[in-house]
N, C-alpha and C positions, 0 to 999 in steps of 0.2 A: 524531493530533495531534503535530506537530513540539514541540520543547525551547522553541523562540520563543514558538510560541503559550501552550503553558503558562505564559512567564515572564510574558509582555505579557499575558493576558487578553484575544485576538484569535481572530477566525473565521477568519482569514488569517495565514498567515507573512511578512507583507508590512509593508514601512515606505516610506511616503513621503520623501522626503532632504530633510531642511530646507534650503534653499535661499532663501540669505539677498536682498532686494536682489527677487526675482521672485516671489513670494507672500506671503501672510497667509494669517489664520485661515480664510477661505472655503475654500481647496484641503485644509488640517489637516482640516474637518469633512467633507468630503465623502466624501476617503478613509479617514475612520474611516469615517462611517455606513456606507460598503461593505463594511466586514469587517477592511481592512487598519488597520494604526496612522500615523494625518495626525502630522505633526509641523508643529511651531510655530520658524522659527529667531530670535531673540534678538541675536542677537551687534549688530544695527542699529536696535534698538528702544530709545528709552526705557522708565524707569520705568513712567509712565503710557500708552504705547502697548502694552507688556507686561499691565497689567491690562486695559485694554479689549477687545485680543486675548483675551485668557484668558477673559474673561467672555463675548464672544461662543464663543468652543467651548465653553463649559460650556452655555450655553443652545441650540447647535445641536448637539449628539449625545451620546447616553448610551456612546459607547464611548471606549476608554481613546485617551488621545494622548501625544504626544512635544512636552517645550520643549528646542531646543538653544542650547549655549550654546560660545563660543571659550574656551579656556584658556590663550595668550597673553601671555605679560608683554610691556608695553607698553615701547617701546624708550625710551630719552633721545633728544633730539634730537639732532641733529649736522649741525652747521653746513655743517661741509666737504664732508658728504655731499649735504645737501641743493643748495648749490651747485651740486655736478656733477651733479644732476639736473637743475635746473632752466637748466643748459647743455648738456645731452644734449635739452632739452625746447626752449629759444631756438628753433630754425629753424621748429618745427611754431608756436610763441606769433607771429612774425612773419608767417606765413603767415595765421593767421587774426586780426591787430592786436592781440594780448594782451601787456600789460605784464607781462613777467614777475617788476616790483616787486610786484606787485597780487594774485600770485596767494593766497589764503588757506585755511587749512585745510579738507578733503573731507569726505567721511560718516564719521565713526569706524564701529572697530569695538570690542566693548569685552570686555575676558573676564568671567568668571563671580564675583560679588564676591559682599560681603556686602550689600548693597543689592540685588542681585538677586535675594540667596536670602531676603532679606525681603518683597521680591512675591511668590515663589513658595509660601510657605509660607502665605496666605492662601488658595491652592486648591489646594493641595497635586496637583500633577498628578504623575499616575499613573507615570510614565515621565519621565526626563530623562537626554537624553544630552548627550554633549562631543565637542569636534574638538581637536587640538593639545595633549591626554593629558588631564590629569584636577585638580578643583583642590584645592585645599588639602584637607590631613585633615578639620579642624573645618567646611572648608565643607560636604564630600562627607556628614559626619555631619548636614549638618544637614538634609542633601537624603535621605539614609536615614531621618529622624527622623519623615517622614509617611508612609515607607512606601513611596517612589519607587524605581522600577527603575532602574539605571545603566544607561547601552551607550555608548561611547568607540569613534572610530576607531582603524586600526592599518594600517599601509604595510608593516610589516614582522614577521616573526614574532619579533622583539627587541619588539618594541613590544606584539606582543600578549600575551607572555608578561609584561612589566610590565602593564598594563592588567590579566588578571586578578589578578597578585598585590596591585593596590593597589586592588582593589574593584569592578570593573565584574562588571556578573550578565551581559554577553554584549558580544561581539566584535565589530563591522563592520569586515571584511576589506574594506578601501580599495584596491583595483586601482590600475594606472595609466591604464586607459582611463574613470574616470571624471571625470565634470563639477565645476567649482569649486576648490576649496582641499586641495592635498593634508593629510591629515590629522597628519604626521606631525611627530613630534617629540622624538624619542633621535638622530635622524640628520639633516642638511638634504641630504646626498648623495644626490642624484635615482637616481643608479645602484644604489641599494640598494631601491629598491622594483620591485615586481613586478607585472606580471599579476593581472588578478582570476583565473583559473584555473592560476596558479603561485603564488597566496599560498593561497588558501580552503584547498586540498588540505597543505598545511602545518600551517594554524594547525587543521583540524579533528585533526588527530592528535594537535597535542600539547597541545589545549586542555581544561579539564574543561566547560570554560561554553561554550554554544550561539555558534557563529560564524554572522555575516551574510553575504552576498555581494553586494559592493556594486563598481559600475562594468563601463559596457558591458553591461549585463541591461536589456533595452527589449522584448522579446515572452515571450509563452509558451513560448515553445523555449530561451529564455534563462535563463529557471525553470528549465525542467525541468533543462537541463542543471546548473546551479548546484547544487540538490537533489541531484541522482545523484552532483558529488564531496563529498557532504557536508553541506551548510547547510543551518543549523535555517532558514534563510528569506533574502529576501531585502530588498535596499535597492533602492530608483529613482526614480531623480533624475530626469532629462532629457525620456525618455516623458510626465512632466506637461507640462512645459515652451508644450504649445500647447492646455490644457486653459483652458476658459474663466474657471475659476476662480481661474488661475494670471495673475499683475497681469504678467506679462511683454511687457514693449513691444511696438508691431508692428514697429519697427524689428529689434528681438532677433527674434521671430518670422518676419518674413519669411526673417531670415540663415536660420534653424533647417530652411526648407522651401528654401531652396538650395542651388546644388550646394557653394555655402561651406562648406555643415558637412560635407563629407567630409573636409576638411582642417582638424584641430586642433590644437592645440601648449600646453604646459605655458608659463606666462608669467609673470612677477613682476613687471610691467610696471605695472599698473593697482593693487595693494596693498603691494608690496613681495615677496611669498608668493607660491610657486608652485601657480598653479591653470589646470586646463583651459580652454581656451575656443577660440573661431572664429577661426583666422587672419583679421589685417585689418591694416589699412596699418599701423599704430606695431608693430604686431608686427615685421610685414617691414622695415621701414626698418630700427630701431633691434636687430633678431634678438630672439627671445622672450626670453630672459635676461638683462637690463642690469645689469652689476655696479653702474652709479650708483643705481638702485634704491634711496631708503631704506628702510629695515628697516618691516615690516609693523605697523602700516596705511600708515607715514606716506607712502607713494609713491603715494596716492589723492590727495591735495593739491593736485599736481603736475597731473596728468592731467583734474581736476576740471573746467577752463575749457573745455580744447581738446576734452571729450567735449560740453559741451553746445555752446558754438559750432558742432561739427558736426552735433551731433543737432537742431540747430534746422534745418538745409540736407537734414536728409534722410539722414543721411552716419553710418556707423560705424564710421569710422579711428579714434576714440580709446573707444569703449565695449566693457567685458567682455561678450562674446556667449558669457557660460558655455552650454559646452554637454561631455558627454561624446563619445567616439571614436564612438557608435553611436547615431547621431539616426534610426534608419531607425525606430524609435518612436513616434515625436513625432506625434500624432493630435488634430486641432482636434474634441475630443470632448471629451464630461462624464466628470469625473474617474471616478465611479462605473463608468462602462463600461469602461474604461482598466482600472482595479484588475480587472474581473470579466475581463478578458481577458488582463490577466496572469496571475488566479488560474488557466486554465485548464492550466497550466506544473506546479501542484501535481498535479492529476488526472492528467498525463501519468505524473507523479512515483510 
């Protein structure tokens, strides 16, 4: 028995990546009842979409699970920014007849409040982690208060050396080859984050609490390897990605099974934040990195019209095709089998 499994109360050293925007509670139960720990992401639920979620995991498996949640301060608006976004955005709104008077605010995303931790504390779930560090004292007390395990991402070994001293019980070591939102948040300097096997092999030395290995792990060789520098277990994301449990579009999903996802890129384009996903047209046009970007969420806003205009034609120039560096994973299978064929990475182990 790995440090994880102990902390978590899991047959598997394994965590599902909550992955906000592509699943619900169906993919969280599934790959609990297999042994590993499902997670729940939050950051795009309401209140009441938050408890009906939660109520369904509670009634589909007696094993422990994961709600996550963004930690985030929410930016001010800014005018002048938004302007030059939404002038960086003009030629693609003409193209498809969009007033770019018209356009209105996206999906939020929203960080971890007190109103959240007052859903939560009606089922007191077993496990809760964070993306983007950790929140408030009085909140984190109050998510200790039922007895909940913490685990917060970390990009860097600054970040995960803060992370345990302000409370987390275990580490997900955030590669750069993983899927979604970098996690990080002492640094926005991309060049400071590493590798999932230049960060793991760091943060296990100098860590007292059990590190994850999270990004680019999609087989049991992927395990195994992660386990041999270290990790109490691992994180994965992506390999769900084409499980049927998982609400991920067929548009997203076809990208996943072409030759598109050999090519990925870090973008801030669709949130404000840098997060992995599938090179596609607004990437390339405008380069993955647009300084006119507002600050995270508010750059979803923007991009909100010209993603569905296209996705109604069939077309994914303007949609997040999260996905990690290593989609050779991704298997239109039931979660259950997925989990038991990664678990096969432990045995090697």
């Amino acid at each position: 028995m790995t440090a994880l499994q102990a902390l978590l109360g899991t047959r598997l050293p394994l965590i599902q990546a909550p992955m906000a925007g592509v699943q619900g509670s169906a993919l969280a139960i599934a790959v609990s009842n297999a042994g590993g720990l499902g997670s729940l992401p939050c950051a795009m639920l309401t209140a009441d979409t938050i408890r009906s979620e939660l109520a369904a995991i509670r009634a589909g498996t007696n094993g422990p699970y994961n709600v996550n949640f963004f930690c985030h301060t929410p930016p001010a608006p800014d005018a002048v920014r938004d302007a030059a976004w939404r002038d960086a955005l003009t030629p693609f709104y003409r193209a498809f007849d969009i007033d770019p008077t018209s356009v209105g605010a996206g999906p939020g995303r929203h960080p971890f409040d007190a109103a959240a931790a007052e859903v939560l504390a009606a089922f007191k779930p077993p496990v809760v982690s964070f993306h983007f560090g950790l929140p408030s004292t009085d909140l984190l007390a109050q998510v200790r208060g039922w007895g909940a395990k913490v685990l917060a991402s970390a990009t860097t070994l600054d970040e995960a050396l803060w992370l345990e001293a302000n409370g987390a019980d275990a580490v997900i070591a955030q590669g750069l080859e993983a899927g979604g939102h970098r996690g990080h948040f002492l640094s926005h300097d991309l060049t400071r984050q590493l590798g999932t096997f230049a960060l793991l092999p760091q943060l296990v030395k100098a860590l007292r609490v059990p590190v994850v290995a999270a990004g680019g792990i999609a087989d049991a060789e992927g395990v195994a390897a992660a386990m041999a520098l270290g990790a109490a277990g691992v994180q994965v994301g992506t390999a769900y990605l084409l499980c049927p449990e998982a609400t991920t579009s067929k548009l997203h999903r076809a990208a996943l099974q072409s030759d598109d996802a050999r090519h990925t890129a870090l973008t801030n384009l669709f949130t404000g934040r840098p997060a992995r996903g599938i090179v596609n047209r607004v990437m390339r046009e405008l380069g993955p990195i647009g300084a006119a970007a507002p600050e995270f969420p508010l750059a979803t806003s923007g991009i909100a019209p010209l993603r569905a205009k296209a996705e109604a034609q069939g077309l994914t120039d303007f949609t997040p095709l999260w996905s990690g560096q290593n989609a050779t994973g991704c298997r239109a299978v039931p979660a259950a089998e997925l989990t038991q064929a990664l678990a096969a990475g432990f045995k090697e182990h």
